[in-house]
C-alpha positions as CSV (number, residue, x, y, z in Angstrom):
1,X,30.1,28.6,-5.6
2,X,28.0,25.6,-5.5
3,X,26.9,23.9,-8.9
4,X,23.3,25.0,-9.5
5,X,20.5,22.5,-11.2
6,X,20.7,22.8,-15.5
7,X,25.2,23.9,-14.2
8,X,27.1,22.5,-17.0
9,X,29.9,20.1,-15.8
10,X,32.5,19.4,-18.4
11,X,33.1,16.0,-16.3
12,X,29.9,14.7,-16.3
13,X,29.5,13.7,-20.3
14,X,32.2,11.4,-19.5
15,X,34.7,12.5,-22.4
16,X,37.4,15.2,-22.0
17,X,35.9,18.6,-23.4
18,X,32.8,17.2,-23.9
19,X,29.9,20.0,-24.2
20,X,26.2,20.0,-23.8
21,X,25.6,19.9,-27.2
22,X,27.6,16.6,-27.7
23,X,25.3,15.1,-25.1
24,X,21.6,13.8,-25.8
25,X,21.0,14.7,-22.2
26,X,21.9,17.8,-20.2
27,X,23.9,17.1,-16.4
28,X,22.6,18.9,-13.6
29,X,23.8,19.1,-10.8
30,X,22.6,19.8,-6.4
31,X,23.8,19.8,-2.9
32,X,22.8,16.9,-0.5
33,X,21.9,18.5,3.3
34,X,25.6,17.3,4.4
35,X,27.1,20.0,1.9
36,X,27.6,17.1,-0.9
37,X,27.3,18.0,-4.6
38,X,25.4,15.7,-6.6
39,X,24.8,15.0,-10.3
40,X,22.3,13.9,-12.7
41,X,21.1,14.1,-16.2
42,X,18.1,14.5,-18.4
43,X,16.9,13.1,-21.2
44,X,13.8,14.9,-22.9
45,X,12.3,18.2,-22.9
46,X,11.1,19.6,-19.3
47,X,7.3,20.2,-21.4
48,X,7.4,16.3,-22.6
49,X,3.7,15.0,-21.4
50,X,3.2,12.7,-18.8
51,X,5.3,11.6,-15.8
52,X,8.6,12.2,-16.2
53,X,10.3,8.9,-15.4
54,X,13.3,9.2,-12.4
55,X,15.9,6.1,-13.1
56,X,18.3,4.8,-9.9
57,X,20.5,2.8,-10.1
58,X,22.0,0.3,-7.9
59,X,24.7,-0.4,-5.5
60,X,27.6,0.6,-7.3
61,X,26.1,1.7,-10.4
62,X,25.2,5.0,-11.9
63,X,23.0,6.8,-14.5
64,X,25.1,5.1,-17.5
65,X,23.5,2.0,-16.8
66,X,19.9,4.1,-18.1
67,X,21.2,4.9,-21.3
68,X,19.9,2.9,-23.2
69,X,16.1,3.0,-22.2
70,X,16.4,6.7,-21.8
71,X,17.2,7.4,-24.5
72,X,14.3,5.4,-26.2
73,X,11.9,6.9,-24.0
74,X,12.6,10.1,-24.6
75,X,12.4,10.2,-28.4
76,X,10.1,8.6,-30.5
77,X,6.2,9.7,-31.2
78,X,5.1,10.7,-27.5
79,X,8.6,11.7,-25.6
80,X,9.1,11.4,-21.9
81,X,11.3,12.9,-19.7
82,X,14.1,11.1,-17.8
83,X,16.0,11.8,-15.3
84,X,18.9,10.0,-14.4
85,X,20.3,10.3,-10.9
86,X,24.0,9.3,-9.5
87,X,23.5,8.3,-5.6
88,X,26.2,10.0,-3.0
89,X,29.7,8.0,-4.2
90,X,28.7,6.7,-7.6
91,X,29.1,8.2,-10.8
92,X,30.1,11.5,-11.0
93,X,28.1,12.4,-7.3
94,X,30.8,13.7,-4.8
95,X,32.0,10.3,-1.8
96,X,31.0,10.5,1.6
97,X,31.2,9.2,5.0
98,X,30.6,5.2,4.7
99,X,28.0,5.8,7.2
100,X,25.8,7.9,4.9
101,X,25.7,5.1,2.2
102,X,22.2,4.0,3.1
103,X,18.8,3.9,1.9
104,X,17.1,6.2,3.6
105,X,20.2,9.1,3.1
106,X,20.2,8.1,-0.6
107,X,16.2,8.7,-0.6
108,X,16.4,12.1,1.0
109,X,19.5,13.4,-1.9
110,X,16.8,12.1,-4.0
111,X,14.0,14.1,-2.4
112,X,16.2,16.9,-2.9
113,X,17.1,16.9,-6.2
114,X,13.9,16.3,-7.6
115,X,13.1,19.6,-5.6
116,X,16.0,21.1,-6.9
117,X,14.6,20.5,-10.7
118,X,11.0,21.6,-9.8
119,X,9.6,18.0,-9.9
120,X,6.9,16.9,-7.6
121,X,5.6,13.8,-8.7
122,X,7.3,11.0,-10.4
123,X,7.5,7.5,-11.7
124,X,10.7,5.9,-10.0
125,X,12.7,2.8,-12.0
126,X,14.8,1.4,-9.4
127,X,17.8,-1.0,-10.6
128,X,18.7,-2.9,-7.2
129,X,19.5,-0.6,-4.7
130,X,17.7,2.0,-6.8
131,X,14.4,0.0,-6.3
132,X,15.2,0.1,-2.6
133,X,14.9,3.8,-2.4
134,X,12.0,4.1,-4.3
135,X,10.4,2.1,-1.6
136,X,11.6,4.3,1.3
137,X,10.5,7.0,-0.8
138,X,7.0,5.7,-1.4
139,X,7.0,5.0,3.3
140,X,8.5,8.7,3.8
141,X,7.5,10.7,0.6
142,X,4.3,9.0,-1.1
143,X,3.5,12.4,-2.9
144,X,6.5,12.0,-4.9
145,X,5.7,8.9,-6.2
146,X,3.6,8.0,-9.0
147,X,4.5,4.9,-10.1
148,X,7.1,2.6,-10.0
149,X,9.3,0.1,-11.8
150,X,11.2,-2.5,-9.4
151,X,14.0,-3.9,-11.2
152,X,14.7,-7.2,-9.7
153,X,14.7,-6.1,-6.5
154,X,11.9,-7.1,-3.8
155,X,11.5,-7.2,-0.1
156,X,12.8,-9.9,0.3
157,X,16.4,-10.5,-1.3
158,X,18.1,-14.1,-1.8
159,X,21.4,-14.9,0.2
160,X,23.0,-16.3,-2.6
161,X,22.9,-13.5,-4.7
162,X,24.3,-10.9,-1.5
163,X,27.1,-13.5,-1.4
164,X,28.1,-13.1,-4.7
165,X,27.9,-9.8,-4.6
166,X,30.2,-9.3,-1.3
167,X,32.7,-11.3,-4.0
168,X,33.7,-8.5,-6.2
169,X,32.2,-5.3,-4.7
170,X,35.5,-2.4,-4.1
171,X,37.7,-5.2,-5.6
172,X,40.7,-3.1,-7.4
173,X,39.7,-2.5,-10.9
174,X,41.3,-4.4,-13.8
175,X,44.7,-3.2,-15.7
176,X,42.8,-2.7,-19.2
177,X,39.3,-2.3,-20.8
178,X,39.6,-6.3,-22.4
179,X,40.7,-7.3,-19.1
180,X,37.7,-5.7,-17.5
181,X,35.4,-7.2,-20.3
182,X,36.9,-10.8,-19.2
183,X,36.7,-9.8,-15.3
184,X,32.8,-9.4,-15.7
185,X,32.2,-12.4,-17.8
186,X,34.0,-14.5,-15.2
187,X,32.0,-12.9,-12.3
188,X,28.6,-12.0,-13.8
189,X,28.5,-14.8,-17.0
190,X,25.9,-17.3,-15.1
191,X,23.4,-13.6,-15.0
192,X,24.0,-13.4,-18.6
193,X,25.0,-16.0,-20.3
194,X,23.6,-14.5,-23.8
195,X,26.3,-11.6,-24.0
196,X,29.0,-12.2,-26.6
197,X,32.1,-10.2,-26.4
198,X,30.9,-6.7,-27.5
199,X,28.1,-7.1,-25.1
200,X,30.6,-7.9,-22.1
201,X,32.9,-4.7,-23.5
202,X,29.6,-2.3,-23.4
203,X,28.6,-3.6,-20.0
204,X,32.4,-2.9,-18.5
205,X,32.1,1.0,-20.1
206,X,28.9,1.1,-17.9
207,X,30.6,0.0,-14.9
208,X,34.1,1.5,-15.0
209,X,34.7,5.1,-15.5
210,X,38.0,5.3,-18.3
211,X,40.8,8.0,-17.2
212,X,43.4,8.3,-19.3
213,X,42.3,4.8,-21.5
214,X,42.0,2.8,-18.9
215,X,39.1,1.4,-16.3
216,X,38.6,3.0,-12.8
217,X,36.0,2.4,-10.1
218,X,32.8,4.1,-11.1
219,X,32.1,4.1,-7.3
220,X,33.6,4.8,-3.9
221,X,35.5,1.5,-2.7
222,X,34.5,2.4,0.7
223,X,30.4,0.8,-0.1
224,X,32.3,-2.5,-0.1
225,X,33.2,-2.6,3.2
226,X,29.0,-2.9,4.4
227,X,29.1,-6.1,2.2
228,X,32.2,-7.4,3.9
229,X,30.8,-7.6,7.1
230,X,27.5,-9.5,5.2
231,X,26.5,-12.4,7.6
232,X,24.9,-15.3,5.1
233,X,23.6,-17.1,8.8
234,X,22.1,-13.5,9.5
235,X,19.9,-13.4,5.9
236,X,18.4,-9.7,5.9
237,X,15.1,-9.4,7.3
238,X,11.9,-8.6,4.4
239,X,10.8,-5.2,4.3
240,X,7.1,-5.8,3.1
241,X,5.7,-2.7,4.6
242,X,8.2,-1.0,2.3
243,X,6.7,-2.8,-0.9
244,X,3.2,-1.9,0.2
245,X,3.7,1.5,0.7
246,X,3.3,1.4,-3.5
247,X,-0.2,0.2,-2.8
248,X,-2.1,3.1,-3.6
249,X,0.2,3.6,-7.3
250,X,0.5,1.3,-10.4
251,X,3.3,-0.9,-10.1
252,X,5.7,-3.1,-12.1
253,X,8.5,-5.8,-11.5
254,X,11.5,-6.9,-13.9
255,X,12.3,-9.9,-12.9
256,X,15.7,-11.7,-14.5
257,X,14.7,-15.3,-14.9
258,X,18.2,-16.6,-13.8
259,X,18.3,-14.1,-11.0
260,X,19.7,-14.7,-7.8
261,X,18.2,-12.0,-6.1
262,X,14.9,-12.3,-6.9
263,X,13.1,-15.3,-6.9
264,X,10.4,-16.0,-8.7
265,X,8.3,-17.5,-5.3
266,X,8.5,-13.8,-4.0
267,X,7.3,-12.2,-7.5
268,X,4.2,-14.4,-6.8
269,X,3.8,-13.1,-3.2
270,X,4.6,-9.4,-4.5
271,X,1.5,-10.1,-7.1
272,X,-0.5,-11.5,-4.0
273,X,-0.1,-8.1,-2.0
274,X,-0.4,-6.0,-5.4
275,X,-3.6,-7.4,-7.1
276,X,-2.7,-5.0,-9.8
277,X,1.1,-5.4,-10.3
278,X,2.5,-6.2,-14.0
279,X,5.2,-8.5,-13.6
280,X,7.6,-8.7,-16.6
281,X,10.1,-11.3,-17.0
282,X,13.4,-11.2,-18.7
283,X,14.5,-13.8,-20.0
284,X,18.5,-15.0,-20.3
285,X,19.5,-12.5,-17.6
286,X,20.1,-12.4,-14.0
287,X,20.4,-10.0,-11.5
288,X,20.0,-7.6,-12.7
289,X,18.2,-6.7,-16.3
290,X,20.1,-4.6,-18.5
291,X,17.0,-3.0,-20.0
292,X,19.0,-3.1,-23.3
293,X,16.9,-5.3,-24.9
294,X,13.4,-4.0,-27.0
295,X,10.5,-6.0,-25.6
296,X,11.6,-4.8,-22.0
297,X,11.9,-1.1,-23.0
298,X,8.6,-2.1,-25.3
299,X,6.9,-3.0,-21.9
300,X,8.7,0.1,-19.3
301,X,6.9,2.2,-22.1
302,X,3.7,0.4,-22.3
303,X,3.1,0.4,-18.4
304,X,4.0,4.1,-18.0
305,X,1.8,5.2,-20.7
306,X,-0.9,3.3,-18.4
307,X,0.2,5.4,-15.1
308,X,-0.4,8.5,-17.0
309,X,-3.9,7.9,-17.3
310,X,-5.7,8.9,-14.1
311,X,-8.0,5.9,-12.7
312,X,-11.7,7.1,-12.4
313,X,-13.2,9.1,-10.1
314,X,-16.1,6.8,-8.1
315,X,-18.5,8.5,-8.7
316,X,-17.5,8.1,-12.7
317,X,-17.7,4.2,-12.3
318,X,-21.8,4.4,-12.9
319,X,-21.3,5.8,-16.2
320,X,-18.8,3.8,-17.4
């Protein structure tokens, strides 16, 4: 029988015999339209006021990378829900067909699972990838989205970055957890050159998934083969229409000063097409933001308590 939303999986804390009540979040779990079974978690109480806040991560990332703003957004004086979604191949979400690693599939498993959890509106933080499908979602599904949070990712994404990228995505994984710690560093150390060596250990339990003590791909190695065919003379063409489909809905941008995915000329056009975008920059980190850090979870927390507040009906504005 098929894992229903709120199902308990004993996988998906991520520790053998793990239960719910060792978890600050709950898994739940849904089928994609191909027959896939899918997982998430939430943070929160399903009465918390407000949006609830749907977090996606990026290309081979998962919902561990949200931990730490999740749980700081859920807690506190005026809680939020979160919700934490694994894409199709990441995480603890069943593989599939290489084909059906795109956008557009990974918006409609999204579509679907916030329908599975009774959720019709949102505010979307997209890590990467993640902030890809929030676009789509805001072109094919507007209703669903409230707001949303780009994290460094824009319509138009910098070669350089997709290059380094292709470098290390579905490469084996490494022997041992300090070996994977050391692996990152040498990869990712120009993105984050502030991390000392229990920052580079936390960021490798984020990426890897441990069986049996030691590091495995968190993801499906089969996602690397799109990047190996990446043609740096054939740069991928913008997708502005995408960006300002989020017209009509407050929006935000983390931008990693060092990043080489996001410049900081196309935060300035991004501001151009959304008079009303709040642009928040991190400094020290690349591609792409961690969201460890307190004045970016100060400032996730700041805008979203701005989305909740309706804007004024017109024919309010000749009383204000």
């Amino acid at each position: 029988m098929a894992n229903q939303p709120g199902d308990i999986d004993p996988h998906a804390t991520g520790s053998p015999g793990a239960t719910r009540q060792s978890a600050p979040w709950r898994p739940v779990a849904w089928q994609s339209r191909d027959g896939l079974t899918l997982y998430g978690r939430v943070w929160g109480e399903d009465t918390a006021p407000g949006l609830p806040l749907l977090c996606l991560p990026g290309l081979t990332r998962n919902a561990d990378d949200y931990d730490a703003i999740a749980a700081t957004l859920s807690s506190g004086d005026t809680p939020r829900r979160v919700i934490c979604f694994d894409f199709r191949g990441r995480g603890r979400s069943a593989h599939a067909p290489v084909e059906t690693y795109t956008p557009p599939t990974e918006a409609d498993d999204t579509a679907l699972g916030l329908e599975a959890l009774g959720i019709d509106r949102v505010a979307i933080l997209g890590t990467s990838r993640g902030g890809m499908v929030a676009m789509v979602l805001a072109l094919t599904k507007p209703q669903l989205v409230g707001a949303a949070i780009l994290n460094d990712i824009a319509p138009v994404i910098e070669t350089a970055g997709l290059l380094r990228i292709a470098g290390y995505v579905g490469v084996a994984p490494p022997a041992d957890w300090n070996e994977a710690a050391a692996m990152l560093q040498a990869s990712q150390g120009e993105m984050f050159p502030s991390l000392d060596g229990a920052g580079w250990r936390r960021f490798a339990r984020q990426l890897f998934r441990d069986e049996g003590g030691r590091p495995v791909l968190s993801y499906d190695p089969k996602i690397g083969e799109a990047f190996r065919a990446f043609d740096p003379a054939k740069p991928m063409q913008p997708f502005w229409p995408a960006f300002e489909a989020l017209a009509g809905v407050p929006a935000m941008v983390i931008h990693g000063a060092l990043s080489d995915i996001l410049s900081a000329a196309t935060v300035a056009e991004m501001a151009a097409r959304h008079p009303h975008l709040t642009v928040h920059t991190v400094a020290d980190e690349g591609h792409a933001p961690l969201l460890w850090d307190e004045p970016t979870q100060s400032a996730v927390a700041h805008f979203l308590a701005a989305a909740d507040v309706p804007p004024p009906l017109a024919a309010d504005l000749f009383t204000l």
